[in-house]
N, C-alpha and C positions, 0 to 999 in steps of 0.2 A: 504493500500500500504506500509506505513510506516512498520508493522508488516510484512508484507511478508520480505523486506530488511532487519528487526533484525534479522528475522527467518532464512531467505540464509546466514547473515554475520558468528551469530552463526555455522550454519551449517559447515561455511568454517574452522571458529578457530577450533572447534572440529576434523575435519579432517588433518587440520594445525597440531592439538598437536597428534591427533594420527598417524600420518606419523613420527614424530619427534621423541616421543616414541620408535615407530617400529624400525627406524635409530638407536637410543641409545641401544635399545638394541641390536640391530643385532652387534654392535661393542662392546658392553659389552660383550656377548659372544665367538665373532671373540677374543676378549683380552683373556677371559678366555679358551678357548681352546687354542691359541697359549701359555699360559704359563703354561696349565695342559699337551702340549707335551712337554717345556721343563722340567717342573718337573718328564714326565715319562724317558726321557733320562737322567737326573742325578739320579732318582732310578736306570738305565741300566748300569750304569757307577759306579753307586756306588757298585752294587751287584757285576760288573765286579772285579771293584776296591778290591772288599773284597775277591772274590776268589783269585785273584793272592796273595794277602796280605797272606792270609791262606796258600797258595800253598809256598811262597817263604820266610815267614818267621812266618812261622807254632809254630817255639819253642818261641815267643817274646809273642803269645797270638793272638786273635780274635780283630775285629775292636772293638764289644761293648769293651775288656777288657779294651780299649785305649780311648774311646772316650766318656765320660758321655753325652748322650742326652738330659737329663732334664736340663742339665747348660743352665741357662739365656746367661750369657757372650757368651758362645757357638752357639747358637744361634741368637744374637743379631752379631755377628761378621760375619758367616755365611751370616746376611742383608747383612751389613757393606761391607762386603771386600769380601765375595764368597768363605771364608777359616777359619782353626780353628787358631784366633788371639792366645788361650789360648797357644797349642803348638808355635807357631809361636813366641812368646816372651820368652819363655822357651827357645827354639831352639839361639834366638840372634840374632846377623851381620852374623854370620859366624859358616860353620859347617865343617865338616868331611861326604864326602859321598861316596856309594861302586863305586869300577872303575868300569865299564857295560858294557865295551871293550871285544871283544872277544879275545881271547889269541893269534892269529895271529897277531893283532893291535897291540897291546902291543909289539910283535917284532917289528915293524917298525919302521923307524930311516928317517928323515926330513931333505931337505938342510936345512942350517946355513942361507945363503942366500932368508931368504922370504921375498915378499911387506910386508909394513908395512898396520896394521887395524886399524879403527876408526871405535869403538862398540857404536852404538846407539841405546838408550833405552827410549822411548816414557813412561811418565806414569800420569796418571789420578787417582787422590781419592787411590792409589797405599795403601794397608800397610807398616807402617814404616819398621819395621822386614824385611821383606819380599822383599820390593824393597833393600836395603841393603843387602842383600845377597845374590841378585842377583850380584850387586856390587864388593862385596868382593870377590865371587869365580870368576868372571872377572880378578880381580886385579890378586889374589893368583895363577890360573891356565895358566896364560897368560905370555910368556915370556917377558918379559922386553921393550925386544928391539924389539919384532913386535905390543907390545901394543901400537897403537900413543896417543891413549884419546879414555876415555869412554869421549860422549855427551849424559847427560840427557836433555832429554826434556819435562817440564811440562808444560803441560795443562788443564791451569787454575785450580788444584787443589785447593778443598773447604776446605781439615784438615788443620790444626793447624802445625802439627807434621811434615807438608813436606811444610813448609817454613823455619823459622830462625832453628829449630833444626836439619831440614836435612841439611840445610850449617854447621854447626856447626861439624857436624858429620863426613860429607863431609870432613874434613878439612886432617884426616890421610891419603885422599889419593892426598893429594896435587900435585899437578904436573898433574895429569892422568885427571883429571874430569873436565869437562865443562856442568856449568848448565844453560838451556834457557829456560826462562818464560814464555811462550805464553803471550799476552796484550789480547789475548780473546782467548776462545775457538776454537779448529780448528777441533779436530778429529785426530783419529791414523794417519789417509791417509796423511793429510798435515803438520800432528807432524814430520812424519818421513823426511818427504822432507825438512823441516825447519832444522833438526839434521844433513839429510846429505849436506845441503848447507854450513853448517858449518865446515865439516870435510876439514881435510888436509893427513888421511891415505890415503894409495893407494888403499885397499879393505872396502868397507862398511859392516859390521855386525850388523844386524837388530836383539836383542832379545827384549823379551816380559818383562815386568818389575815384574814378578812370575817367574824366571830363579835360575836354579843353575848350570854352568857349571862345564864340568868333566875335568876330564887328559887329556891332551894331544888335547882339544876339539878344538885350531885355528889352529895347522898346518896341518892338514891335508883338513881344508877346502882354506887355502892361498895357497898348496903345489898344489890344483888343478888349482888355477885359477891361480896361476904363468905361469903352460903351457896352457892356453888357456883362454883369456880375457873375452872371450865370455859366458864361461862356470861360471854359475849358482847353488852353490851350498848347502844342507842344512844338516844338523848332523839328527843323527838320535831323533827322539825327547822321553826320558826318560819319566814316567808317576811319578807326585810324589803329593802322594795323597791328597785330600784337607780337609778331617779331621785329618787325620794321621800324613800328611806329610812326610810318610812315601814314599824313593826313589825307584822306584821298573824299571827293567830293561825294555825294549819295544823291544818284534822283529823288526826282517829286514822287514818293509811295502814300501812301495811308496802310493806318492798322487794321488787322485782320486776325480774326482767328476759326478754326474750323470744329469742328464737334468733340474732339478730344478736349477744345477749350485749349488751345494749345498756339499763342498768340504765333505771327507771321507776318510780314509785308507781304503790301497787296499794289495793284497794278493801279494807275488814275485814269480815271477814264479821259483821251483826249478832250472830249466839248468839254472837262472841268476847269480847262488851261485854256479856252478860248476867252477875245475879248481882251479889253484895253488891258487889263491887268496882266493877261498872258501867264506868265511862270511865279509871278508873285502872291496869284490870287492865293486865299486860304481853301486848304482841302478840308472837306467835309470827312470825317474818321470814323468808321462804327468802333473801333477800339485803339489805344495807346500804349505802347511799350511797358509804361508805369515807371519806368525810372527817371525821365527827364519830363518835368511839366511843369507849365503853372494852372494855379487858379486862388480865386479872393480868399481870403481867408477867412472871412465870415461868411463865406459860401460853404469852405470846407465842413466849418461847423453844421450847420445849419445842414447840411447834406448828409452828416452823420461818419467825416471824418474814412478811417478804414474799421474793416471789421477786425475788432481788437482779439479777436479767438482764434483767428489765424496765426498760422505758427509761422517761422522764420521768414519764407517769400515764396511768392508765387501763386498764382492767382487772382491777386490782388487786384490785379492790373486790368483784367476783364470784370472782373466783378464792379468795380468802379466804374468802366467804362460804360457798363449797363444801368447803374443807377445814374450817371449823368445822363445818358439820353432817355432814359425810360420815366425819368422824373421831374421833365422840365428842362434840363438843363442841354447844352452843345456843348460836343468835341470837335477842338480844327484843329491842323497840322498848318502851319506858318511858315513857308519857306523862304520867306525875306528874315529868319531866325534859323540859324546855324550855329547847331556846339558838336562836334567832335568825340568821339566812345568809344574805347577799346572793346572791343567783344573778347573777353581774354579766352583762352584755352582752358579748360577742364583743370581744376587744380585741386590738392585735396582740401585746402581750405573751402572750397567752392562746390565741391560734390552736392550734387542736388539730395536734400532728408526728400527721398520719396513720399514717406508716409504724410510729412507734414505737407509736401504736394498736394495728394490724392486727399487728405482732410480738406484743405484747403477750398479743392477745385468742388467736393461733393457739399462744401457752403454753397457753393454760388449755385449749382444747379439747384437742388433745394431750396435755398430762397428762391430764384430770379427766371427758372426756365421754365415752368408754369407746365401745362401736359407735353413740353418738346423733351423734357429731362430722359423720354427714354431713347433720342439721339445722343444722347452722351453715351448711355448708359449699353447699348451696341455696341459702342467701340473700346469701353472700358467696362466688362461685365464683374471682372474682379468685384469691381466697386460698388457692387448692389445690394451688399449686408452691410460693408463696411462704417465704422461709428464717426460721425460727423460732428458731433455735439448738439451743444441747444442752440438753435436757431430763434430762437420766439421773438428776440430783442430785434431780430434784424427782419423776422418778417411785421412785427411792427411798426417799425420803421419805414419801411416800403409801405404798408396802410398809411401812415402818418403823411406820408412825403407825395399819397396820390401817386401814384407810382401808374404805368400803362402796364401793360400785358404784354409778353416779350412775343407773342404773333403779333401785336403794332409795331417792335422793334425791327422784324423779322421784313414786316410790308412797306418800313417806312425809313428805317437806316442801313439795314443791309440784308435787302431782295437776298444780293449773292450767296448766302449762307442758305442751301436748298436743303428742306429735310429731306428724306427718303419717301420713295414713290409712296403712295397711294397705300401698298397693302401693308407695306412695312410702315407707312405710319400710322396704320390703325391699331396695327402689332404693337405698335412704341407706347401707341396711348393705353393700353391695357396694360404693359408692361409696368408701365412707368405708375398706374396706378396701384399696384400690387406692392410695389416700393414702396 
């Protein structure tokens, strides 16, 4: 008898350790294919990155002529920060970059009289260089008298180099700079909220702490929201490459994202560049990147800021974009406004928390997709049990705010975004009720 029970107990551990097995690897996998697609998207970007490079500054030489790939330092920085440190400390605080303004822009002329701005700039494990010259062309490009304060906000960075020496540094722009130190970790989403609790300008300016802005790059984004509080808006975002560092200019695009919720540039329709105004006009955006924008700051409030339950980043950015248009408010893209973004490379500071993704993005469906929620939910089935938290606060908020129904968003900002045919979207809507 006794032997029969060693013989079942064994039996179960065995089974026990190869279910567990099975587990470990199916998520060792699940890890290495999710970061063998982002390593195939920064080969896409990088090839991309290197055609335009060739194409727009053909006489300076080719990416290998610039960038030694066997460099340790090079590589090890790359980990580190998602960019080449080696240029990046070459380069300094502060550079010279081309204007990428069309020549229209360049004609236009700005009341005297704008709200004044408070630029916030969130940054984590940041490079020193690099967040510093975000900094400086803030300072250098920005008039005077509409810059209220740059607010940095760190959190909880691990170097060295961005505590006593970034104060230190800090010091030449005395007067302009406000720095907050997170007491723990928060994440982009509640770094920013903490930045803009702080301010005292009249418009908020959210950049990313890998910025170089251009000429002329705040008044034309204050110039819009002077005539309409509501109005939401973002520069066009410059590509400046992450081995290179090299500035390169970016077409007229608008925001986009597709059923995964999974933001993208999108193509402008030509008649949107017809007319006197041609390439300066402002593009209508059904969605924004999230990291480079402005809007009032008494809008923010009153719009109900970000959803604070979101974890580090991600999502955000759509889910915003949805309650500005679905509750009153416009998103435009300004391309007489150019600032400059490293798209860095995959770094282990920078590893996407999936989990806090997939929370993230099954907020905003949940709040904001009304019976469309089971187009998401096709592409991401995982995600049909999975715990999202309490939403009550934020679907109150959409009651409070008069909020439309996102088939209005669907019919009236972005047609493009097609749900699935006919049979599969009567599937979605029973689906999606059953959620």
């Amino acid at each position: 008898m006794k032997s029969i029970i060693l013989q079942c107990l064994l039996c179960a551990f065995l089974a026990i350790g190869l279910w567990t097995a099975m587990l470990l690897l199916f998520l060792h996998l699940e890890q290495e294919d999710m970061l063998e697609k982002e390593n195939e998207e920064l080969l896409e970007k990088r090839s991309l990155g290197k055609n335009v490079h060739q194409q727009t500054h053909h006489s300076e030489g080719t990416l290998d002529d610039k960038v030694n790939f066997s460099d340790p330092e090079l590589i090890q920085g790359l980990r580190r920060y998602g960019l080449n440190v080696i240029i990046s400390r070459r380069l300094g605080i502060e550079r010279e970059v081309p204007d990428s303004r069309d020549k229209i822009c360049r004609q236009k002329h700005y009341p005297f009289n704008l709200p004044t701005a408070s630029v916030i700039i969130c940054f984590y494990n940041e490079e020193f260089n690099t967040l510093l010259r975000t900094v400086s062309s803030v300072v250098n490009f920005s008039p005077k008298y509409l810059l209220e304060e740059i607010i940095l906000v760190d959190d909880m960075s691990e170097f060295d180099d961005l505590k006593d020496k970034l104060d230190y540094h800090l010091e030449i722009f005395r007067g302009k700079i406000k720095i907050v130190r997170n007491k723990k970790r928060e994440g982009l989403i509640r770094s920013k909220m903490i930045g803009a609790s702080r301010a005292s300008g009249e418009i908020l300016v959210f950049l990313d702490s890998h910025c170089e802005v251009n000429r002329f790059w705040l008044e034309p984004l204050l110039h819009a929201i002077a005539k309409d509080h509501k109005m939401v808006v973002c520069p066009i975002i410059d590509v400046i490459n992450e081995l290179t560092l090299d500035y390169i200019a970016s077409p007229i695009v608008r925001g986009a994202f597709d059923w995964n919720l999974k933001f993208r540039w999108d193509n402008v329709f030509s008649y949107e560049l017809d007319g006197p105004e041609g390439p300066s006009k402002p593009i209508r955006s059904p969605a924004m990147a999230g990291g480079i924008f402005a809007i009032h700051r008494h809008y923010f409030n009153e719009l109900g800021q970000y959803d604070k339950d979101m974890d580090i980043w991600g999502g955000e950015n759509v889910e915003l974009s949805l309650r500005i248009w679905m509750c009153g408010g416009q998103l435009f893209i300004l391309p007489c406004s150019r600032v400059g973004h490293i798209n860095k490379a995959p770094s282990k500071h920078r590893l996407v928390n999936q989990s806090a993704l997939s929370r993230n993005l099954l907020r905003v469906v949940h709040v904001w997709l009304d019976e469309y929620k089971g187009n998401f939910f096709l592409q991401r089935p995982s995600l049909t049990y999975v715990s999202y938290g309490n939403i009550s606060e934020r679907v109150e908020l959409r009651k409070r705010l008069g909020c439309k129904s996102f088939q209005w968003y669907l019919d009236n900002i972005f047609p493009e975004l097609e749900p699935f045919n006919t049979e599969r979207k009567r599937n979605n809507i029973i689906f999606a009720s059953k959620g």
